[in-house]
Structures are given as structure tokens and as C-alpha cells.
C-alpha positions as CSV (number, residue, x, y, z in Angstrom):
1,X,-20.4,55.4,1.3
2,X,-19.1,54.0,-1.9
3,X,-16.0,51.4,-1.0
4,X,-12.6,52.0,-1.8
5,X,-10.5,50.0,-4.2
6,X,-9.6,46.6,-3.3
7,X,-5.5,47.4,-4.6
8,X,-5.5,50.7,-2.6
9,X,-6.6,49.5,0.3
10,X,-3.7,46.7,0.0
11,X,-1.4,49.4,-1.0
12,X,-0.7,47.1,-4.3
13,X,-0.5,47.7,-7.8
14,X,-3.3,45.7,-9.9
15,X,-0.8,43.4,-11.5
16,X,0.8,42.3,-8.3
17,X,1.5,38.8,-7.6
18,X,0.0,36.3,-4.5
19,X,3.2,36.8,-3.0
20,X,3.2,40.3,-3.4
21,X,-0.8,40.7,-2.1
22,X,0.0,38.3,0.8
23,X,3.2,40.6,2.2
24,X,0.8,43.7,1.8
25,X,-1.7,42.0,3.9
26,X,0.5,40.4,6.4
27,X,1.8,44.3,6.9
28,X,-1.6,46.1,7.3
29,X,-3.3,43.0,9.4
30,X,-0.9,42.8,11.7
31,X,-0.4,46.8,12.4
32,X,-4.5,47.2,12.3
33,X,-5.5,43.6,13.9
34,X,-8.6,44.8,17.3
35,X,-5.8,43.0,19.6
36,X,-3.5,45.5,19.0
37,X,-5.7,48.0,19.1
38,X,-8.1,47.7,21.5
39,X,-11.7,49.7,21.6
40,X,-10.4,51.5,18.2
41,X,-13.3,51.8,16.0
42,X,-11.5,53.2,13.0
43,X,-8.4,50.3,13.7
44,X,-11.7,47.8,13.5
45,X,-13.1,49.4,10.2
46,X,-10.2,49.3,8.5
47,X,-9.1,45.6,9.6
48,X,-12.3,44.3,8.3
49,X,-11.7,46.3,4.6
50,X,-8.3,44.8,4.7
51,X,-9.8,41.2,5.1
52,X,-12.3,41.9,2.6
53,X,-9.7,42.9,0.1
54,X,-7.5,40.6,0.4
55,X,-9.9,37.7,0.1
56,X,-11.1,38.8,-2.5
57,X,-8.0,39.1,-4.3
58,X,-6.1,36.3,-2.8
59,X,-9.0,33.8,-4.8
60,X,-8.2,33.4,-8.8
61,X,-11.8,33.5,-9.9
62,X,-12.9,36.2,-7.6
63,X,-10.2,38.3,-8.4
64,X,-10.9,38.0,-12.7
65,X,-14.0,38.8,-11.8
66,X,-13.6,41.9,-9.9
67,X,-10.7,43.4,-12.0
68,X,-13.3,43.1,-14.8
69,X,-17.0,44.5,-13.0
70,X,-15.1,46.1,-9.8
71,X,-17.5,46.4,-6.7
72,X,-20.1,45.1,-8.4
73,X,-18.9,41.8,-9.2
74,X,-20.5,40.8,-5.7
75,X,-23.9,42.9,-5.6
76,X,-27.1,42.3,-6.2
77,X,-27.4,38.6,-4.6
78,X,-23.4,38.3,-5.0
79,X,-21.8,37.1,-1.9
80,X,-19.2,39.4,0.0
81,X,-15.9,38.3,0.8
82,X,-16.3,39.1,4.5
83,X,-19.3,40.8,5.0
84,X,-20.5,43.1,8.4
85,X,-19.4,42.6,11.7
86,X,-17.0,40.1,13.8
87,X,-19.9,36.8,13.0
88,X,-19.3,33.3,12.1
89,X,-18.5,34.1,8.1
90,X,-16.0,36.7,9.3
91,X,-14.2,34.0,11.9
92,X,-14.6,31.4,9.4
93,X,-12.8,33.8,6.7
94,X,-10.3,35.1,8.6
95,X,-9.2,31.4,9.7
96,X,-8.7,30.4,6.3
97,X,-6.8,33.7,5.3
98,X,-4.5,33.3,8.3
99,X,-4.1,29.4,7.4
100,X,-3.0,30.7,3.8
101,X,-0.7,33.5,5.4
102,X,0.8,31.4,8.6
103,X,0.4,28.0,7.4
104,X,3.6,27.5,7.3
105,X,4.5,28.7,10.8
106,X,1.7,26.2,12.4
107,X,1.7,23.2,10.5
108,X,0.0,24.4,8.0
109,X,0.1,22.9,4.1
110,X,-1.8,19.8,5.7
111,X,-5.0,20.4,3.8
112,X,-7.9,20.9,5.1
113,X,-10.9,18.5,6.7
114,X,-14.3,19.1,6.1
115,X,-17.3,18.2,8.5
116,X,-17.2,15.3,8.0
117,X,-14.1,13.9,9.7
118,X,-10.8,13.6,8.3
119,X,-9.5,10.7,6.0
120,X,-8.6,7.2,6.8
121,X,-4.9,6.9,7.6
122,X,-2.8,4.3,4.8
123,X,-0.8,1.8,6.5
124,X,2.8,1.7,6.8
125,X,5.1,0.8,4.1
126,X,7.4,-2.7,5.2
127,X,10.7,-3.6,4.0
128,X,11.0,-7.4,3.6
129,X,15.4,-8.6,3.2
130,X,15.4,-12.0,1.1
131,X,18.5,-13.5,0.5
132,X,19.0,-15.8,-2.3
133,X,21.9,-18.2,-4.5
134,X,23.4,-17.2,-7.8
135,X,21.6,-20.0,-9.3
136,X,18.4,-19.1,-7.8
137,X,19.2,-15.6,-9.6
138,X,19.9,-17.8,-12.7
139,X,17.5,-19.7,-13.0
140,X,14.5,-17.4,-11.2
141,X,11.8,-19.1,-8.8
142,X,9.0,-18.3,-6.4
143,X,9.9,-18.2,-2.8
144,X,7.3,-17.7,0.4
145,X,8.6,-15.5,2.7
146,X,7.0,-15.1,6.1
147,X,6.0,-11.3,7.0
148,X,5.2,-10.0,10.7
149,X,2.8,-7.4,9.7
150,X,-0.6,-5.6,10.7
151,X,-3.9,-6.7,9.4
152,X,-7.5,-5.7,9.0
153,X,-9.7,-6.9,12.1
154,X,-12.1,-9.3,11.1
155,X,-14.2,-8.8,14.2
156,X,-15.1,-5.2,13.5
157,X,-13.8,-5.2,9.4
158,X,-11.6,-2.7,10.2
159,X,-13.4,0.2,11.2
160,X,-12.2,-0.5,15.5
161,X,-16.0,-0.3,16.4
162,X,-17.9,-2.8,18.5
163,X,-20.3,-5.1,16.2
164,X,-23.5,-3.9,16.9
165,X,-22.3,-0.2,17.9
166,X,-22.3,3.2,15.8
167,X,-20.6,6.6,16.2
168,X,-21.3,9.4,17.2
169,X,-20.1,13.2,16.8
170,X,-17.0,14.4,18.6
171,X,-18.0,17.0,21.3
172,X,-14.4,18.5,21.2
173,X,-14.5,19.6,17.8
174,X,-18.3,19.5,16.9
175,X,-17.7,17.2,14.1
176,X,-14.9,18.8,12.1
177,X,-11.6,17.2,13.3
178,X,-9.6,20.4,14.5
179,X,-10.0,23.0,17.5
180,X,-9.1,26.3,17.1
181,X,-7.1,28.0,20.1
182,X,-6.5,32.0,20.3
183,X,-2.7,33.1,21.2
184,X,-2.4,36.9,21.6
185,X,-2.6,37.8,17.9
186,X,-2.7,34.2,15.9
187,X,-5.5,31.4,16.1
188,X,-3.8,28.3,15.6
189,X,-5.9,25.2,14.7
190,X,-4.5,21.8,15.1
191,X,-6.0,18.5,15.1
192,X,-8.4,17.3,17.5
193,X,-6.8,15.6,20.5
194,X,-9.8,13.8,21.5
195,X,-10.7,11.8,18.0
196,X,-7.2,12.6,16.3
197,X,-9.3,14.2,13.7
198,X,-11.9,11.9,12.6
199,X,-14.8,14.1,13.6
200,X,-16.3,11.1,15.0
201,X,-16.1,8.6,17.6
202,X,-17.5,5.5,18.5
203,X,-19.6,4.4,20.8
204,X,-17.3,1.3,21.9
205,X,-14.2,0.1,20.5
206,X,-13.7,-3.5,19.4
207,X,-12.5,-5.6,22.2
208,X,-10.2,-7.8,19.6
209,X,-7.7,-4.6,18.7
210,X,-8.7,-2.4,21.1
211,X,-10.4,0.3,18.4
212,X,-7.8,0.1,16.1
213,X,-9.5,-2.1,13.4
214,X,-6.1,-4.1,13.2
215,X,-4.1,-6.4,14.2
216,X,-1.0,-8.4,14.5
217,X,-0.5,-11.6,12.4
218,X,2.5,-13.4,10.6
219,X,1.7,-13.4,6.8
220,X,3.0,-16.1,4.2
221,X,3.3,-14.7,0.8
222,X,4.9,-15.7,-2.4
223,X,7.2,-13.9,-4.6
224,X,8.1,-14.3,-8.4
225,X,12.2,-14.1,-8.1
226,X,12.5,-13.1,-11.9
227,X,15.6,-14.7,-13.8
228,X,18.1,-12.7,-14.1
229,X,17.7,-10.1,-10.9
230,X,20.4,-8.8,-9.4
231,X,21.9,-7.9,-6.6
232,X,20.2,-4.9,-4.4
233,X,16.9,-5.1,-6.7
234,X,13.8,-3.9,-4.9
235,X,11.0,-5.6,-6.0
236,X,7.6,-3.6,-4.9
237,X,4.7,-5.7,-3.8
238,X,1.1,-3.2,-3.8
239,X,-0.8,-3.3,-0.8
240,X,0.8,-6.2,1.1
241,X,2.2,-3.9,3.6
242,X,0.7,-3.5,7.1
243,X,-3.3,-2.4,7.2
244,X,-4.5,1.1,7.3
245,X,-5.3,2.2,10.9
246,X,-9.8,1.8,11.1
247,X,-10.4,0.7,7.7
248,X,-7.8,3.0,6.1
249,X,-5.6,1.7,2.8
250,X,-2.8,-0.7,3.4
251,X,1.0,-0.1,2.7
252,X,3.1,-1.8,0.4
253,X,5.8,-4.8,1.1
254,X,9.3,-3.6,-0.6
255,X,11.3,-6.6,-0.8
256,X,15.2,-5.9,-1.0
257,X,17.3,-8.4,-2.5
258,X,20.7,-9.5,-2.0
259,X,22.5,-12.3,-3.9
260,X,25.4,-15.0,-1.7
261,X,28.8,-14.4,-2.7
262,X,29.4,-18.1,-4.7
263,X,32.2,-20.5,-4.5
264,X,33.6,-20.3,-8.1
265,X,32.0,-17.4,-9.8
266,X,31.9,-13.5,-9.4
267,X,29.1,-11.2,-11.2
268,X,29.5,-8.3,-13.0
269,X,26.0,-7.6,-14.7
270,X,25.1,-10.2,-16.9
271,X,28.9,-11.7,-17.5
272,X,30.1,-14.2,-15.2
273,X,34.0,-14.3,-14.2
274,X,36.1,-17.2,-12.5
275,X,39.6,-17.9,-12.2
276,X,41.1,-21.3,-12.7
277,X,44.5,-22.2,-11.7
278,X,46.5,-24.4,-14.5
279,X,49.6,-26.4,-14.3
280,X,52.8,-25.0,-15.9
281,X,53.2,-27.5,-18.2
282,X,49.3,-27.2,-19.9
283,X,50.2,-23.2,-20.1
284,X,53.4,-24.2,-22.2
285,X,52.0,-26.9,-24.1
286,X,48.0,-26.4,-24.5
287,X,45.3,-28.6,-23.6
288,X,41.8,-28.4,-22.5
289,X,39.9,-28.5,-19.2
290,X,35.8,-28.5,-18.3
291,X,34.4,-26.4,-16.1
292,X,30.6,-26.5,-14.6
293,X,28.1,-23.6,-15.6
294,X,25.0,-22.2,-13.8
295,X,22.6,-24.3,-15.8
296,X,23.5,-27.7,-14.4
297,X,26.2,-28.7,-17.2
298,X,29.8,-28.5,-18.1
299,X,31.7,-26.5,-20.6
300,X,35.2,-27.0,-21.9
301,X,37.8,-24.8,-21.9
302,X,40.7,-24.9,-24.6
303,X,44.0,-23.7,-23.5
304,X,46.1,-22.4,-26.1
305,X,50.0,-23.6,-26.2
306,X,51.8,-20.7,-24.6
307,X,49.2,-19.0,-22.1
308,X,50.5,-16.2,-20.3
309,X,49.3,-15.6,-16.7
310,X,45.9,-14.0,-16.4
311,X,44.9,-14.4,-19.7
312,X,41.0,-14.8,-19.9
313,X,38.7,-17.4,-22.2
314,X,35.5,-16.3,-23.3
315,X,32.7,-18.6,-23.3
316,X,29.8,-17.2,-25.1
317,X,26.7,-17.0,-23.8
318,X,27.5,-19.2,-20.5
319,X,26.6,-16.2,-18.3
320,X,23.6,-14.6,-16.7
321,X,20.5,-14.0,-18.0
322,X,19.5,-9.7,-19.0
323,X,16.3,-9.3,-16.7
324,X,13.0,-9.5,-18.3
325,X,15.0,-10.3,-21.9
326,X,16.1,-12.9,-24.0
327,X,20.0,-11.8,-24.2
328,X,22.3,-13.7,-21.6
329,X,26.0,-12.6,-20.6
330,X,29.3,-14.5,-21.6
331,X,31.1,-16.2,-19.0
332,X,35.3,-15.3,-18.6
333,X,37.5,-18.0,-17.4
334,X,40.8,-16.1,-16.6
335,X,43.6,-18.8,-16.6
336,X,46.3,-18.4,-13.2
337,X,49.2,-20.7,-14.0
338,X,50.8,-22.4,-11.0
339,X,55.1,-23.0,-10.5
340,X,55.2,-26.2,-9.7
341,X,56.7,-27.1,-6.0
342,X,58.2,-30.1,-4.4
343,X,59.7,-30.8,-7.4
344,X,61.8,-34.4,-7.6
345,X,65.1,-34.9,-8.4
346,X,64.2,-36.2,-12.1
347,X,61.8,-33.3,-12.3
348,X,64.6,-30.7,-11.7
349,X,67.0,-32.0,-13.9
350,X,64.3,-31.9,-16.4
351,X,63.8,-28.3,-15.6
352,X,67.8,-27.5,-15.9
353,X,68.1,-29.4,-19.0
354,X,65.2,-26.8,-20.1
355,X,66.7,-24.1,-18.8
356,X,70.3,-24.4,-20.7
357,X,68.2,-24.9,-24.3
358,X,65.8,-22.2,-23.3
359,X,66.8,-19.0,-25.7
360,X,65.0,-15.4,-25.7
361,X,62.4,-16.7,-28.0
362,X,60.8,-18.7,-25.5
363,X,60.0,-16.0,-23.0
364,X,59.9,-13.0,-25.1
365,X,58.7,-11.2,-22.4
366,X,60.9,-11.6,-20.1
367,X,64.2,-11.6,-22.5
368,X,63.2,-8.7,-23.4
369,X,62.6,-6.9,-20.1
370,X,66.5,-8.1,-19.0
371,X,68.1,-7.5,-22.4
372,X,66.6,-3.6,-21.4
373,X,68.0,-4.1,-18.2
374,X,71.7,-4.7,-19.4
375,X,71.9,-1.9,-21.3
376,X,71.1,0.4,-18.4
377,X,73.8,-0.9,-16.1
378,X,76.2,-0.9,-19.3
379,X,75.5,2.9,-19.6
């Protein structure tokens, strides 16, 4: 009896899509699947042709190849998708067809293990805080920092086993890190609870971490501070973070830094900004002042006769460093002039004698505001 047409037994066209073959499938499987239908021969028959098709379809290359030679793409020494009766090939086919159909209601999208045990697990990743001074930003250094973190057992080298001892096969799982449990219609396959899904155990676990080829130890390490790092930078150190559980890769160490607020000066980027009060009379009159900079020295600060409140100098160049570049920031000095107080008795009748002389001229500002004034209320 000659077969039927893979895409009419799924009900499909032949340019249907995976998603459209695997909705076909999941339709016919479940109304035709032997639990539903029990001691149905023709139900039986026709689950197994569904299985076949679908296989066949559901795989790239097998599909080109049977849209271009049909039947006969797997004759004559070609193997069949499911081929006769309920056996191991059929079990082992219809687990990976469910797996590609379900996965995503058990777990699935995992990958899958072969014989041979499943993969060693990485380590965890470790977050290290480091708090540091604007001139230790400035100038850059290297700090050692002190990590509690997991490391590779030197006793076993990692692999949790016994000197002297071996493994041996898990009898759960026969070797191949999941077991496979029937529910009504589904099979669900989950990892091995005896050997988490290594496949393999060993014979005797090493007595210095208890099997799991780690252990706990304070690392010192040193870290390049770059110059010119700012604030909330994460620097990434490879494979410094805790050890992979029985010989498995390590982790990495993120380090996350944060800079102390300083005394005189605020950051924004690479500019520096600090405010510097000045006496009346230096704001009226002009003068200079020095003030000290991140690299150790001092730079003066001219004050130009007449300074208004909040006006800012720009020193050039007297800021931070650009991170890995030779450009620095500017530093701005932004001047707040202070009223004197506890003024004397010559001191006030200086300030009144000022006061009679002083004409619109010499607070343009401020003449100007009130002269606007007057004319409102004379409106």
C-alpha cells in the first residue's frame, strides 16, 4: 500500500510554514493520540503516519529533500522518520517532536543533553562596591580590594570527587541526565534528581567541599582605577567571579564605582565647578585670589573690577581628565560676593558717604529695575 502524502496527511498546503505544520500536528496528535483512543487500530495507524509526517517535515533538510524525490527520498537504505511499531526509535522520536511542540509548556528551550552527562555549570557573577576620592578619580591608581568569593578545590581540582575515586553511571537516568515521566497524554522529561543531570556520579565526594569541587576563601585582587572614571562606572573583571560548581567556568567580578562627594569641588563630566565667596569691596574694585587644583598646585583667579554675584571664571584646562584620552575639562570658579556685617561706626559712615555719591551708573542694574518701578506706581 503506496503511502499517502506527507501535506495531506497534515492537512497542510506544501508551502506552509513551521508554525503552520506544528498547529496541524498538535490538532491531529492530540485527537488521534492511542490514550485517547484506546484498543483503536485505525486511531493507532493513523497516529503513527501523523508522526511520520510531521518529522519529516518539521526537519529543513529532510523536508528539501522530500519535496524534491517524495517517498523515495528515504528508500532503499534511507532511514524513516518513524518507522514500524510503538519501539525505542518511535519513543525516542515522538519525545523530541513533543519537546519541539510543548517545550514551552514544560521547561522546555533548555537544550538538550546527550549521553554523556550534561555541561559543567559557570559560576556566579559577583558585584564588588569600591568607593574612591575625586583625586583618586583624578589622578587614577591601583587599589586591592578584598573579595569573599568561591573557589576551585585544590584537594579534588574541582571536579568534587575523592582523590583516588572515579565515577560511575547514574542508575536513575542510565547515563543521560533527564527521566522521562508519562502524565495522561504528555511525557514530560525533566532533569535527573539524583545527579542533577550530569549523567554521572561519583563514587565519593571530596571530604574538603563536600562534592562540590569548591570552596569558600577571601580573595585579594588588584584593580587598575583608570584616570578619569567616573562616577557609577562598572568596570568588568573576566573570570574573577566565584568558581564554576565541579570544575565548571568561573563568573566574572563587576566592580561598581562610586566617587565621595569633595569639600570644594562638584563634577559635571570632565569640568570641575566651585564657588568662592568674595568680599564686597574685591567685587567693586578687582583683585585676585588662588585657589588649589586637583593636581597638587594652586591657580589664581583674577577678579574683574565690578563682579556681579554669580558670575563664573574659567580656568582652562584645570578640570578632570576625558577617560582613556588626552583632553581634560576646564575648571569654573563662580564668584558669591558677601555684604559685609558687623560693620563699625567708621565703616558705616564710609558706606553712607558712598551711598549719597552713588548715582544710577554705579548699579545699573538695580537703577534700572526701580527707575521701571516708579513709572508703574506713577501710572
Amino acid at each position: 500500500m503506496s503511502k499517502r502524502d506527507f501535506y495531506e496527511v497534515l492537512g497542510v498546503a506544501k508551502g506552509a510554514d513551521d508554525a503552520a505544520l506544528k498547529s496541524a500536528y498538535r490538532k491531529l496528535a492530540m485527537q488521534h493520540h492511542p490514550d485517547r483512543n484506546p484498543g483503536n487500530a485505525e486511531s493507532e495507524s493513523k497516529f503513527k503516519e501523523i508522526n511520520e509526517a510531521y518529522d519529516t517535515l518539521k526537519d529543513g533538510q529532510k523536508r528539501a529533500a522530500y519535496d524534491r524525490f517524495g517517498h523515495a527520498a528515504f528508500e532503499n537504505g534511507g532511514r524513516g522518520a518513524a518507522g514500524g511499531g510503538f519501539g525505542n526509535d518511535f519513543n525516542s522520536s515522538m519525545s523530541d517532536i513533543f519537546e519541539d511542540i510543548f517545550g514551552d509548556f514544560m521547561g522546555g528551550g533548555q537544550g538538550r543533553r546527550g549521553g554523556g552527562g550534561a555541561a559543567k555549570l559557570r559560576g556566579a557573577d559577583l558585584r564588588y562596591n569600591l568607593e574612591i576620592s575625586l583625586e583618586e578619580s583624578f589622578e587614577g591608581r591601583t587599589v586591592e580590594i578584598d573579595v569573599p568569593t568561591l573557589v576551585g578545590c585544590d584537594t579534588c581540582d574541582g571536579s568534587g570527587a575523592k582523590p583516588g575515586t572515579g565515577t560511575h553511571t547514574c542508575r536513575q537516568c542510565n547515563g543521560h541526565g533527564k527521566v522521562r515521566a508519562a502524565q495522561g497524554f504528555f511525557t514530560i522529561e525533566r532533569t535527573c534528581p539524583v545527579c542533577q543531570g550530569r549523567g554521572q556520579m561519583m563514587d565519593a565526594p571530596c571530604e574538603d567541599c563536600s562534592g562540590q569541587g569548591r570552596r569558600q576563601e577571601n580573595r585579594k585582587l588588584s584593580v587598575d582605577i583608570p584616570k578619569g572614571i567616573e562616577d557609577g562606572t562598572r568596570i568588568r573583571l573576566a573570570n574573577e567571579g566565584e568558581a564554576g560548581l565541579r570544575g565548571g567556568p568561573p563568573g566574572d567580578l563587576y566592580i561598581f564605582i562610586s566617587i565621595r562627594p569633595h569639600d570644594l569641588f562638584q563634577r559635571d563630566g570632565a569640568d570641575l565647578y566651585a564657588r568662592v565667596p568674595i568680599a564686597m569691596t574685591t567685587a567693586a574694585l578687582g583683585g585676585e585670589f588662588e585657589v588649589p587644583t586637583l593636581d597638587a598646585a594652586r591657580a589664581k583667579v583674577k577678579v574683574a573690577a565690578g563682579t556681579q554675584p554669580g558670575q563664573r571664571v574659567r580656568l582652562k584646562g584645570k578640570g578632570m581628565p576625558v577617560l582613556r584620552s588626552k583632553d581634560v575639562g576646564d575648571l569654573y570658579v563662580q564668584l558669591d560676593i558677601e555684604t559685609p556685617q558687623a560693620l563699625s561706626r567708621r565703616q558705616r559712615e564710609l558706606l553712607e558717604e558712598f551711598a549719597k555719591l552713588e548715582t544710577e551708573e554705579n548699579s545699573p542694574t538695580s537703577g534700572g529695575f526701580f527707575s521701571k518701578l516708579k513709572k508703574m506706581f506713577e501710572a
